[in-house]
Structure formats: structure tokens, C-alpha cells
N, C-alpha and C positions, 0 to 999 in steps of 0.2 A: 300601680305606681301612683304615688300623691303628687294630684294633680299641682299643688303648691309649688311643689318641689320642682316639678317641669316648668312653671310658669315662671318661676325665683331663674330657671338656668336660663331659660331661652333669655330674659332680660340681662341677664349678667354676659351670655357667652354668643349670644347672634350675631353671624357675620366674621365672627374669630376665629379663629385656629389651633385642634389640637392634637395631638402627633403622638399615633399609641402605640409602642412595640407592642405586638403580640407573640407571645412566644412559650416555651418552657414546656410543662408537664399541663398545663390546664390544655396544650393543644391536643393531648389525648384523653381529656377526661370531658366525654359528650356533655355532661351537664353545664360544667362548668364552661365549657365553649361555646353554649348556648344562650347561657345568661348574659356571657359578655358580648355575643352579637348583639343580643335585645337590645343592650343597653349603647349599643354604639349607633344602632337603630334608631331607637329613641332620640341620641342628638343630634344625629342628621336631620333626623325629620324636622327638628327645632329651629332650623335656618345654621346652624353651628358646622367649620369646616371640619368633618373628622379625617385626619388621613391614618392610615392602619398600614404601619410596616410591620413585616414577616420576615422569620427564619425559616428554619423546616430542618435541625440536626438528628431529631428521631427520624424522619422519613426518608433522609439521604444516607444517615446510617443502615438502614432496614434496605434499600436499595444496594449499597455496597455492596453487602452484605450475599443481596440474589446475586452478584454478578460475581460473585468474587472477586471482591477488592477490596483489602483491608484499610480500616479508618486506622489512620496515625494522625496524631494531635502531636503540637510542641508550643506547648509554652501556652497551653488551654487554645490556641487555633489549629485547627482542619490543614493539617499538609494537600494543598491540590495540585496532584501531576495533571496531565494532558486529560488520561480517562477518567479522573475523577470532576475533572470543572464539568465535561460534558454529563454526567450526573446529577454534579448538582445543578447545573441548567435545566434539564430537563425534570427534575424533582422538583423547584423552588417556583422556578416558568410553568411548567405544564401537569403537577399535581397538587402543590400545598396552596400554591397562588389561587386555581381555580375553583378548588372544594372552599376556602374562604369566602371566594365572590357568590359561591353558592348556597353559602352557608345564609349569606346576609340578603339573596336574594326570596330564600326560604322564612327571613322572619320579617319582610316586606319591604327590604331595603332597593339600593339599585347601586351596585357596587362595578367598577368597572377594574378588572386585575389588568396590572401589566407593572415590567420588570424594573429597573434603573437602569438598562441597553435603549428603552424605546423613549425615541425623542432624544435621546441626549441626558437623561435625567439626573444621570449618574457617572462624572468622569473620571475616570481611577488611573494610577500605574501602582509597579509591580511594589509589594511591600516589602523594603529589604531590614535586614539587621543579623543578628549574631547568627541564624539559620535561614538557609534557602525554604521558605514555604510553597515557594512552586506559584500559581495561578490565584496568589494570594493578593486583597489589594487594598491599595491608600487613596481615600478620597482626594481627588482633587479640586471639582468643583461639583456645584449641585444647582441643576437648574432647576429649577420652582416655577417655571412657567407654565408645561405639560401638568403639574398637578395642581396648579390654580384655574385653569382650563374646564377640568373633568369636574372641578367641585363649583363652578360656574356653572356649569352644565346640569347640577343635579344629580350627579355620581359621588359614590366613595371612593377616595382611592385604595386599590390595594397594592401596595409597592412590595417587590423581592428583590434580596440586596444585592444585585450584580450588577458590576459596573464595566465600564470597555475604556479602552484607549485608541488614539488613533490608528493607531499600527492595527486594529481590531482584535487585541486580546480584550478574553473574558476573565474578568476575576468576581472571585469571592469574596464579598465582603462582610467582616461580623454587622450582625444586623442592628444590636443593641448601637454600633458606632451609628450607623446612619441613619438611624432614626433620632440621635441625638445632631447630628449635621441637620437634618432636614428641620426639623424644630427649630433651630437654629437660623437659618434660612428664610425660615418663615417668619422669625420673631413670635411663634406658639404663642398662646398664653398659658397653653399649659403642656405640659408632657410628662407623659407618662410609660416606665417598664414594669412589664407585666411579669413577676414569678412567683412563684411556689411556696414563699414566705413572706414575712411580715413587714419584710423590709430591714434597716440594717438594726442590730442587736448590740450593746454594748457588752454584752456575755451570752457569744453566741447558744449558751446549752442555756439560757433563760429567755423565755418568751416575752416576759414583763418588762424585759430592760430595752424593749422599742427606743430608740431615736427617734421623736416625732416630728424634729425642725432640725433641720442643719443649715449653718450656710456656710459661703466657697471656702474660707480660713479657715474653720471649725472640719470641713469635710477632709483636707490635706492635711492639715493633722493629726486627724484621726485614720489615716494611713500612714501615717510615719513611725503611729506609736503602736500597731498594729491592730488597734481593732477593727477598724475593716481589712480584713484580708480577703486571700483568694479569690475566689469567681467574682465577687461584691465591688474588687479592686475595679476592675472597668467599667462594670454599670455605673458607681460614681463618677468614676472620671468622666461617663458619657454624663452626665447629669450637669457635673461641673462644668463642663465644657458650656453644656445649653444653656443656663442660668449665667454663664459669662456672655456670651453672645446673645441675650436679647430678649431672652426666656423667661417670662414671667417666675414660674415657677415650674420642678419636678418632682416627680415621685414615684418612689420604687416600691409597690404596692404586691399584694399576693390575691393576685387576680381572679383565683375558685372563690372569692367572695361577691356572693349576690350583690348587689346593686352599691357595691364598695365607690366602684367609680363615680358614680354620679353622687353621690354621698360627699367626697372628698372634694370636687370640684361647689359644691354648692356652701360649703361650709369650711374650705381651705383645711381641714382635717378627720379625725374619724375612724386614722388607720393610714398604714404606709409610713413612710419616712417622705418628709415633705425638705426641696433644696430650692434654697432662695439665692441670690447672689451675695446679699449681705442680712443676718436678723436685726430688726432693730432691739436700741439696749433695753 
């Protein structure tokens, strides 16, 4: 890695904060999970706050799966009855949470995993609308104390997205929403979701037609007239959301590229689709 490059971040980003979903298909492609440890590695070491939220829907699916219990989605969210939260608790809590912390302790980091239940981190109730999703849930507040704590300390955090209520229900929560809450929260400088492509496409079957800058009027328009559709629908609006509240800037990047991240932060482009609150003219 050019050492330039690390000198140019650690001056730009020490002492900041930034908020990476990790998620999708690079979580089963070893390579590309490895590059993006290194690299979250790398700006920790930098004096830089990395916090690292997680999903884990290949691994809870593959779990169902052993027990016999059918995954049902509605409306692109995880239907979760009684047996299925305990599930995913114990998939997101005590396998994809700790293979991460081990991952990053493996490339000489010091990560320390735990859920949005500990401390309070994450407060939710149940999420209603047109269908009952079961032990599904809506943030309601997010404390940021527990994880300015552990990155004082010299830890990474790695947060999984369940959250409790007082009555002590566990829910589910999509991860892309509260990694965009907790950015948020934090006032990030930057944030970042992690998938499987380039970022959003103005013709999805062309690769060239990247959106390289968007911002918040530009990004709800371009859902009304539909070119962002589908799955894309909510990672913007997670985005939107961040960059409204406080957020430097986001980006919805395609994470199996080698050292993309640290690239795009040192040079605010490079790749991804990058979301501002407003572009200047």
C-alpha cells in the first residue's frame, strides 16, 4: 500500500468517524473479504474510528434451512415468527458477528463484536404497516455511547443489527437501515454500503452509465421516475437519510474491489456512487 496514500488519510480522517455496512455476496467470497478486512485494518491503525455493521441473510438462510424453517420475505424484509428471531440471534450474535471479529483479528486488528441488545445500543419496537412481519423492527433510538467507548479503547466495533424493547422483545432489523442511523448519530464523515455492484446505474444492463455524485433532490427524483428501483430503493434512502442528518458524505460502492475504499475516501471518487446532501452548481 502507498505509503502516501496512508499519510494523505491518517491527516484527512484522524479522530473521525466511519460507518461501513458490510454485507452481501463479498461476505462469501474469501478474497474479497479479506482485502476489505485489510483495509479497515489499515484505518484503524491510522488513529481513524472504523465502526463495521453486519447482516448475515446467506447464513440465517443456510441455518433455516438445517432446521426446517422456511425463509418468507414480504416486501424484500425477512418475515420473523418467535423461531425464526431466535435464529437469527443466534446466527448474527454468535456466528457471522464472531468469524468477522476473527477475521480482523487475523489481519492484526483488535475488534471487539457485540449486538445492538448490549448496553442499550439499539432501541426498536415492532415494525407495523400493510403486513404483520412478526419480530420485525423500527429504530428508535441509538445510543453511541457503548461504541465511542470501545473505539476509545482501541477496539473496532462490530455491531449486528438487533435491537430490544422494554417489554424485552428482540427484533430484526435491516442492517443497511442502521448502519445508516448510526452514521448518522455519529455525524460520520463518511459512510459507506457495501455490494456486489458499482453502485446505482442510470441503465441498469450498462455498466458505463455509473451515477458518480448524487445529491438528496437529485437522489428522490431519480426514484420517482424510476431509475433507481428495487433492492437500490432503500440503500438510497439509507443514504439519504445519512447525508440529511449530518453526514458528510455516502457511498454505495462494490466492495470485491481491492483497495476501492480507501481510494474513494482519499480522493472523494474513483468508483461508487457518491451522496452529498446538496452538489454544489
Amino acid at each position: 500500500m502507498n505509503a502516501t496514500l496512508l499519510t494523505a488519510l491518517e491527516a484527512k480522517y484522524r479522530g473521525k468517524h466511519i460507518v461501513i455496512k458490510y454485507g452481501g455476496s463479498i461476505m462469501t467470497d474469501e478474497e474479497a473479504a479479506a482485502s476489505f478486512i485489510r483495509n479497515v485494518v489499515m484505518l484503524h491503525n491510522l488513529g481513524i474510528g472504523v465502526i463495521l455493521i453486519h447482516g448475515g441473510g446467506p447464513a440465517i438462510n443456510a441455518m433455516l434451512h438445517r432446521v426446517g424453517i422456511e425463509s418468507k420475505f414480504i416486501d424484500g424484509l425477512r418475515h420473523t415468527d418467535e423461531a425464526t428471531i431466535e435464529i437469527v440471534q443466534m446466527v448474527l450474535c454468535g456466528q457471522v458477528n464472531k468469524d468477522l471479529s476473527r477475521l480482523i483479528s487475523l489481519s492484526g486488528g483488535k475488534a471487539l463484536g457485540i449486538s445492538g441488545l448490549d448496553a442499550g445500543i439499539i432501541t426498536a419496537e415492532k415494525k407495523t404497516g400493510k403486513a404483520d412481519l412478526g419480530f420485525v423492527g423500527r429504530i428508535t433510538t441509538i445510543n453511541t455511547m457503548p461504541l465511542l467507548d470501545i473505539l476509545n479503547a482501541g477496539y473496532i466495533p462490530v455491531l449486528s443489527t438487533l435491537g430490544g424493547d422494554k417489554a424485552g422483545n428482540v427484533y430484526n432489523i435491516n442492517a443497511d437501515t442502521v448502519a445508516g442511523e448510526v452514521a448518522a448519530a455519529l455525524n460520520a464523515s463518511a459512510f459507506f454500503l457495501l455490494t456486489d455492484v458499482a453502485g446505482i446505474l442510470r441503465d441498469k444492463d450498462d455498466p458505463e452509465s455509473l451515477i458518480k455524485a448524487i445529491d438528496v433532490p437529485q437522489a428522490e427524483q431519480a426514484i420517482a421516475d424510476g431509475v433507481i428501483a428495487g433492492g437500490m430503493i432503500p440503500k438510497t434512502q439509507c443514504c439519504i437519510n445519512a447525508v440529511s442528518h449530518g453526514v458528510e458524505r455516502a457511498y454505495i460502492i462494490d466492495g470485491r474491489k481491492k483497495y476501492l475504499l480507501l481510494s474513494i475516501l482519499h480522493r472523494n471518487d474513483g468508483g461508487g456512487t457518491m451522496f452529498v446532501r446538496r452538489l454544489k452548481p
